[in-house]
C-alpha positions in Angstrom: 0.0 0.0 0.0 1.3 3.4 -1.0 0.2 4.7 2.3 2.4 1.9 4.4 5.6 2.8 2.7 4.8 6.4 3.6 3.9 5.7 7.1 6.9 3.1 7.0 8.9 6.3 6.4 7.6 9.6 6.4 11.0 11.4 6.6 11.9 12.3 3.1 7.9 13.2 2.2 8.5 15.8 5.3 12.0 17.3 3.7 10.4 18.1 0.7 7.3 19.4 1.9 9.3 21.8 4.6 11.1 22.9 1.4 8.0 23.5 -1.1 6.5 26.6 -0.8 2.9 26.3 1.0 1.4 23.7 2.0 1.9 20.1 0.8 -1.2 17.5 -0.2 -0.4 14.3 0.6 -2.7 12.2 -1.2 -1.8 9.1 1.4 -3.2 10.7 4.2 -6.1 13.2 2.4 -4.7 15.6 4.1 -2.9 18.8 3.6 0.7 18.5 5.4 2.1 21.0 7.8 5.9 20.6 7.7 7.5 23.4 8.9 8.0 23.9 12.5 6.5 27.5 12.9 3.5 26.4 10.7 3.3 23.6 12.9 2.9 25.8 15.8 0.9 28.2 14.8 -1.9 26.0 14.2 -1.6 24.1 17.4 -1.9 27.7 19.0 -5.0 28.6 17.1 -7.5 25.9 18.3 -10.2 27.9 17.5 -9.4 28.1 13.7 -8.1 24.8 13.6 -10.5 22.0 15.2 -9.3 18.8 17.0 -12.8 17.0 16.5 -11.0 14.5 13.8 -7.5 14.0 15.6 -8.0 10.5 15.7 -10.3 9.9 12.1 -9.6 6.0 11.3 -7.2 5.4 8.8 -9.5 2.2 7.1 -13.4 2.2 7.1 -14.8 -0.4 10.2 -16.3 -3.4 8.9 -20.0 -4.0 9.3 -19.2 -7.3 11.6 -16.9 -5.2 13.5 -19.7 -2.4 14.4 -22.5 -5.3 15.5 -20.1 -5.9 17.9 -18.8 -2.8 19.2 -22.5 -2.2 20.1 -22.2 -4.2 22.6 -19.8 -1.8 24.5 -19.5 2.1 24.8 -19.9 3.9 22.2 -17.4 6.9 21.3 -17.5 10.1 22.8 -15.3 13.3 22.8 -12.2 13.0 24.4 -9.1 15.2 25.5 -7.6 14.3 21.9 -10.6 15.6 20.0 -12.2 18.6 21.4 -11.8 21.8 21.8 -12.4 24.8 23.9 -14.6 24.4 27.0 -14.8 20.7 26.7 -11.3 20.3 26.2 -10.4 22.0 29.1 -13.2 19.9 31.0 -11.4 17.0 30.1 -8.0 18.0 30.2 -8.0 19.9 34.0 -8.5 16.2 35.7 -5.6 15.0 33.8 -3.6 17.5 34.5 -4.2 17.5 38.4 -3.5 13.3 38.3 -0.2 14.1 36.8 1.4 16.7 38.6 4.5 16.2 39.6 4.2 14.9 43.0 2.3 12.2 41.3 4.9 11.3 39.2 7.6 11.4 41.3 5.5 9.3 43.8 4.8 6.5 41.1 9.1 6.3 40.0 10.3 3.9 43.1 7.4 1.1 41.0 8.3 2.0 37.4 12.0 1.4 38.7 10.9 -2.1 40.7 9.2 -3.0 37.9 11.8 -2.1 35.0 14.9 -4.1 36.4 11.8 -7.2 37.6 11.3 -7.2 33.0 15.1 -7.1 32.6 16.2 -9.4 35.4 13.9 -11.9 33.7 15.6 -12.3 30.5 19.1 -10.3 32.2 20.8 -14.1 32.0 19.5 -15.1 28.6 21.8 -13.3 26.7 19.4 -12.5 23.8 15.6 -11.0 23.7 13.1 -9.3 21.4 12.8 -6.2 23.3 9.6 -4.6 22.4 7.5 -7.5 23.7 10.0 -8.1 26.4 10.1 -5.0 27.9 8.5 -1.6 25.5 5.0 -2.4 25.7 4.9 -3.9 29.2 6.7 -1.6 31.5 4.3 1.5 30.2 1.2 -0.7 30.8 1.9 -1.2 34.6 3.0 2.3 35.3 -0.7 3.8 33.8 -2.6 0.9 35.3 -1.3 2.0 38.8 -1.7 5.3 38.2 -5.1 4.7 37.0 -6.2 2.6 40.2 -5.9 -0.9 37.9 -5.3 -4.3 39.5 -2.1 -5.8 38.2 -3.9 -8.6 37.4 -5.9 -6.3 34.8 -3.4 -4.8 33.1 -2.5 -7.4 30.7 -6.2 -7.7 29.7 -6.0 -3.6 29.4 -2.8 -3.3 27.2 -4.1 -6.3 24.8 -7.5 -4.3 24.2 -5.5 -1.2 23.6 -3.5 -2.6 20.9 -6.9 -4.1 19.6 -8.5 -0.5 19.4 -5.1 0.7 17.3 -5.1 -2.3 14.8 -9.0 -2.0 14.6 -8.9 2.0 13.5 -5.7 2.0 11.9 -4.8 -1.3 10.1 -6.1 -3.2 7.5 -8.1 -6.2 8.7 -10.5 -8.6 7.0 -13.8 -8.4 8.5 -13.4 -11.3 10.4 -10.2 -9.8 11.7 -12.1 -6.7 12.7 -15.1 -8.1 14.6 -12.4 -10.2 16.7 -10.3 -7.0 17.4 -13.5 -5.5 18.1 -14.7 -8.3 20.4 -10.9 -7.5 22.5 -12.4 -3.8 22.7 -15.2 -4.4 24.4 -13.9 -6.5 26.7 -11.6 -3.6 27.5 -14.7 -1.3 27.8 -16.3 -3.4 30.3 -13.6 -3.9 32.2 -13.3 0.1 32.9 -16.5 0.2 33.4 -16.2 -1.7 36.1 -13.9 0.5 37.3 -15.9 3.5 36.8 -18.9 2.2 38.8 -16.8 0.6 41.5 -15.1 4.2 42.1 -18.2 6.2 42.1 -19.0 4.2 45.4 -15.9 3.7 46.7 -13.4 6.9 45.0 -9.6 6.3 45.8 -6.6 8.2 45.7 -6.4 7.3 41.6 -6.7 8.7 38.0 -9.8 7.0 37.6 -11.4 8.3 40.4 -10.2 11.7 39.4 -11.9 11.4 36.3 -15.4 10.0 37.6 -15.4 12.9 40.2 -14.6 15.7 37.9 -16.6 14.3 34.5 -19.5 13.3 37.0 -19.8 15.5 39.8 -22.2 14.2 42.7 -22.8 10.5 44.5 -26.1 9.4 42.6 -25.9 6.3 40.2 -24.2 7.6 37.4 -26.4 7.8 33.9 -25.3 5.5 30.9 -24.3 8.6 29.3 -21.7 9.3 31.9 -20.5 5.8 32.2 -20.0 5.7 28.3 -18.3 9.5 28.3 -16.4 8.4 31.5 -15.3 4.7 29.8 -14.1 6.7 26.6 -11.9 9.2 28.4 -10.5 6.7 30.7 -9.8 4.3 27.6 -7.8 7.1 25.9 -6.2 7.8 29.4 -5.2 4.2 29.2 -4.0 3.7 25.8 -2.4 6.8 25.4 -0.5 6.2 28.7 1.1 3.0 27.5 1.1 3.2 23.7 2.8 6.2 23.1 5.7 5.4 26.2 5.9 2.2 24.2 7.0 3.7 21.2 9.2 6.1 22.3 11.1 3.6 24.6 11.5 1.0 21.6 12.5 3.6 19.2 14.5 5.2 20.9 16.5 1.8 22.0 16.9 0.9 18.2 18.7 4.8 17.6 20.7 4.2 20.3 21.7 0.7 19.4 21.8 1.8 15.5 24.6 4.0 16.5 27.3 2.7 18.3 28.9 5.8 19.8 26.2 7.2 20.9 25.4 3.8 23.0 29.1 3.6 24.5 28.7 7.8 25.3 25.5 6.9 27.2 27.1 3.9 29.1 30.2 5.8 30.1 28.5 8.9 31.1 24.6 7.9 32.6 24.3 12.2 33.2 23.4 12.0 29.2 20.7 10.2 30.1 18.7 13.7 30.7 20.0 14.9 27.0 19.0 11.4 25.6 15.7 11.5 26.8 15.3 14.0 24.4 17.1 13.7 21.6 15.3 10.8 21.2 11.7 12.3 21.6 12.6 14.6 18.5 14.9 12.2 16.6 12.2 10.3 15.7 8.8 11.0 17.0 6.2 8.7 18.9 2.9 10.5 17.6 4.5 11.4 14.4 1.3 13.9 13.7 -2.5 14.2 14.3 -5.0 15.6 12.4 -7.1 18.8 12.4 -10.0 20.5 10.5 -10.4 24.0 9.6 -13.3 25.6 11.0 -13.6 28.2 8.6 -11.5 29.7 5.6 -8.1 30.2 6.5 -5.0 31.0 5.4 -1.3 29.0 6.1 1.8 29.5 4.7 0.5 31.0 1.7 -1.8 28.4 1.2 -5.8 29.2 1.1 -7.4 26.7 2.6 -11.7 26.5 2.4 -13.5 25.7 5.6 -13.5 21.6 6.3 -10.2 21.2 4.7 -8.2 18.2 6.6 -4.4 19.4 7.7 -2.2 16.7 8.9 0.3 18.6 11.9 3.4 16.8 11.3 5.6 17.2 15.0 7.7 15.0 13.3 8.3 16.9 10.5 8.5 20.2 12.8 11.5 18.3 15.6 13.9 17.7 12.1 13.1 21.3 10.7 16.8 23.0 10.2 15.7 26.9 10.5 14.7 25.3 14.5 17.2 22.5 15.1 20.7 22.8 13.7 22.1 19.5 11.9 18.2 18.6 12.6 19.1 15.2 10.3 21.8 14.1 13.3 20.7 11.8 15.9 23.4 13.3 18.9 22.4 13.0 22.8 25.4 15.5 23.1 23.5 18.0 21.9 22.1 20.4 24.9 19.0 19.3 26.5 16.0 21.5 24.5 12.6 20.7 26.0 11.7 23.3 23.1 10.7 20.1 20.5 7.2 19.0 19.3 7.6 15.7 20.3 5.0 16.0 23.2 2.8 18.9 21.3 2.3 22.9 21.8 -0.6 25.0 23.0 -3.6 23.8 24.4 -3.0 20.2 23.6 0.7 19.9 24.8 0.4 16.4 26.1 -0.7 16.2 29.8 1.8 13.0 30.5 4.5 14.3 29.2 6.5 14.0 32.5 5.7 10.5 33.1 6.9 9.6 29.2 10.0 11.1 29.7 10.6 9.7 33.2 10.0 5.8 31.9 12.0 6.7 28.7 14.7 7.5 31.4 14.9 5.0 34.0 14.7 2.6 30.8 17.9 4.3 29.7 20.0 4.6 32.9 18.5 0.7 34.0 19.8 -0.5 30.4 23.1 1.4 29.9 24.5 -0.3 34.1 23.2 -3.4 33.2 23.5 -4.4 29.6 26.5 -1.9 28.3 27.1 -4.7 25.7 23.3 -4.3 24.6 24.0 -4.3 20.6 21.0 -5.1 17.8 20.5 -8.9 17.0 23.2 -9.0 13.2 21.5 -12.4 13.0 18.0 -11.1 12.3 16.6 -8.7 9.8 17.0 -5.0 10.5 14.5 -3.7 12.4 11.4 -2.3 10.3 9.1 0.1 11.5 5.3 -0.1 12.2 3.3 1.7 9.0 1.3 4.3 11.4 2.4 8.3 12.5 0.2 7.3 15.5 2.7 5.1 17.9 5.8 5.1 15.6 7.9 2.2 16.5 10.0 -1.0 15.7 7.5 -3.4 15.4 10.3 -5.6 16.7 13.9 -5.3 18.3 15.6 -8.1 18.7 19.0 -7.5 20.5 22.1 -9.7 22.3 24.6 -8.9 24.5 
C-alpha cells in the first residue's frame, strides 16, 4: 500500500514538503501536510481556527461485523484528543491535576521495581526481542497503577489497547475486525467496572479523578456518563502506554543503531537527561494528528476552504533545520532542549509528558548499568518500522549482549 511505505517512512515526504513553498497535499493521508515547524505551531496555538474533532479519524473504514459488535460496548465520545475549547479544558483539568509532579515522582520507586523485575527476567539469557519483552509492558503497569488498575488487569487492558489501534488503523479482514472489536469491548467493560466501583468507593487514583470531575455528585451515574467516562479513561489508558511504548523502543533501536552514541550513554549515565530527548525529536512517537479548519483560512500561503483536513506533522516540525541545527543528526550531546514538538504545543501539549520522559529515562539509565554490551541482534533482519504516524515504533527489536 502506498500509504504503508509512507507511514513506514515519512521522513523524506516531510524534507520536501518543509522545502515547497505552502502547503503540501499528501494524497496518502487526504490531508494537507504541515511541515514546517513554525507552521506547525501556529496551528496548534490557534485551536479555534483549527478544530481537534478529527484527531483520531480511522485510517481504514470499520467493517459491518466489527460495528455489530462494538455495540455491545461504549460507544465513542469526545475525548481530550478531539475537542476543543470548553470541553477540552473539561477533560483536560482532571488529567492535568492526576499528573502533577508529585504524582509522578510518587509513582518512580514502582516503574523502577518493575523495569529491572522485566530485565532481570531475561538479564541471563543473553538475547531478547525487546519490544515484547520490555516496551509495551513496563508502560502498561505504570498507567494501570496510576489509573487505580489491578495488576492482574493490566494485561487484559494493554491487549484491548493494541486491539482498538489495529482496529482504527490497520487493514483487517472483517473477520479480523469483529475479533479486534470483540478484545475492545472487553476492555470497555472492564473500565467500566472500574468507573462504577469508584463512584461508590473513590480512591486516591486517575480514575477516580476522572469520575469525580466528569460526574460530579454521589447518585448512580447515567449511561451517558459511564459511556463519556469509559471513553476518556480508555484514551487515558491507551495513550499512557502506547505512546511510552514507542518512544522507549524507538529510541533503544537509535541508540543501538549508533554505536557511539550507546558507548557515550554507558560511560557517562548524566546524558541520560539529553537522551531523553534527543530521542523524543529524533524520531517522534505520535509522528502527527490531524485537524480540521473551522472556517477559511490562510497558512503558509496556502488558502485553505472551511473543512479542509491538515495533517500537523511534530515529526516533520523536531527535524526542521531553520529550529534545530544538523536537525538530520541523531546526537544525545546536543544540549537538553525541551523546546521540541515531540509531546505537542498550546492547548493540547500532552498532559503526560512528564511521566513519558521519566520511563524513557529510568529505561535508559537501567539498560546502559546493566547491559553496556546491549547491541542489535546482526542475525535477524533489521528492524522495520510499524506503517502508522500514530505510535511510531520498531514493530520488533531483537537485541544480544
Amino acid at each position: 500500500m502506498l500509504r504503508d511505505a509512507f507511514y513506514r517512512d515519512p521522513y523524506p515526504h516531510y524534507a520536501r514538503a518543509r522545502r515547497a513553498d505552502g502547503l503540501t497535499w499528501i494524497p496518502e493521508a487526504e490531508a494537507w501536510l504541515v511541515a514546517r515547524d513554525g507552521d506547525v505551531r501556529e496551528v496548534l496555538r490557534r485551536a479555534e481556527d483549527f478544530s481537534s474533532a478529527n484527531a483520531l479519524l480511522p485510517d481504514v473504514p470499520v467493517s459491518e461485523a466489527a460495528l455489530v459488535v462494538l455495540a455491545r460496548g461504549f460507544g465513542p465520545r469526545p475525548t481530550v484528543v478531539s475537542s476543543d475549547g470548553a470541553a477540552h479544558r473539561r477533560y483536560r483539568t482532571p488529567l492535568n491535576q492526576g499528573l502533577n509532579p508529585g504524582r509522578v515522582e510518587a509513582v518512580l520507586p514502582y516503574a523502577r521495581e518493575q523495569a529491572r523485575e522485566l530485565v532481570d527476567a531475561f538479564a541471563s539469557d543473553g538475547s531478547a526481542e525487546l519490544v515484547g519483552a520490555y516496551a509495551r509492558r513496563l508502560p502498561g503497569v505504570v498507567i494501570g497503577r496510576l489509573i487505580g488498575l489491578d495488576p492482574a488487569d493490566v494485561p487484559t487492558a494493554v491487549h484491548g489497547g493494541y486491539r482498538a489501534e489495529e482496529l482504527l488503523f490497520r487493514p483487517l479482514s472483517p473477520s479480523g475486525q469483529a475479533a479486534a472489536a470483540e478484545d475492545v469491548v472487553a476492555l470497555q467493560v472492564l473500565l467500566d467496572g472500574y468507573v462504577r466501583d469508584r463512584r461508590a468507593r473513590p480512591r486516591e487514583d486517575l480514575c477516580s479523578d476522572l469520575v469525580a470531575a466528569l460526574a460530579p455528585g454521589e447518585g448512580e451515574l447515567t449511561l451517558e456518563q459511564r459511556h463519556e467516562l469509559v471513553a476518556n479513561l480508555q484514551n487515558l489508558l491507551i495513550a499512557g502506554f502506547l505512546t511510552t511504548s514507542a518512544l522507549i523502543s524507538t529510541a533503544l533501536l537509535h541508540l543501538l543503531g549508533d554505536r557511539e552514541q550507546w558507548s557515550l550513554l554507558c560511560a557517562d549515565p548524566l546524558l541520560a537527561e539529553a537522551a531523553v530527548e534527543e530521542c523524543a525529536r529524533f524520531d517522534t512517537a505520535i509522528q502527527a494528528f490531524r485537524r480540521v479548519t473551522t472556517r477559511p483560512v490562510t497558512l503558509a500561503g496556502t488558502r485553505l476552504p472551511a473543512g479542509a483536513a491538515v495533517l500537523v506533522a511534530y515529526a516533520s516540525a523536531n527535524r526542521d533545520e531553520q529550529r534545530h541545527a544538523d536537525a538530520d543528526r541523531f546526537d544525545i550531546r546536543r544540549p537538553v532542549d525541551r523546546r521540541h514538538l515531540a509531546f505537542g504545543h498550546g492547548p493540547h501539549t500532552c498532559p503526560g509528558a512528564r511521566l513519558a520522559r521519566a520511563q524513557l529515562r529510568v529505561t535508559l539509565e537501567l539498560f546502559a548499568r546493566l547491559l553496556p554490551d546491549l547491541r542489535l541482534d546482526g542475525r535477524r533482519p533489521p528492524p522495520s518500522m510499524r506503517p502508522t504516524l500514530i505510535h511510531r515504533s520498531p514493530q520488533t527489536l531483537y537485541a544480544t549482549w
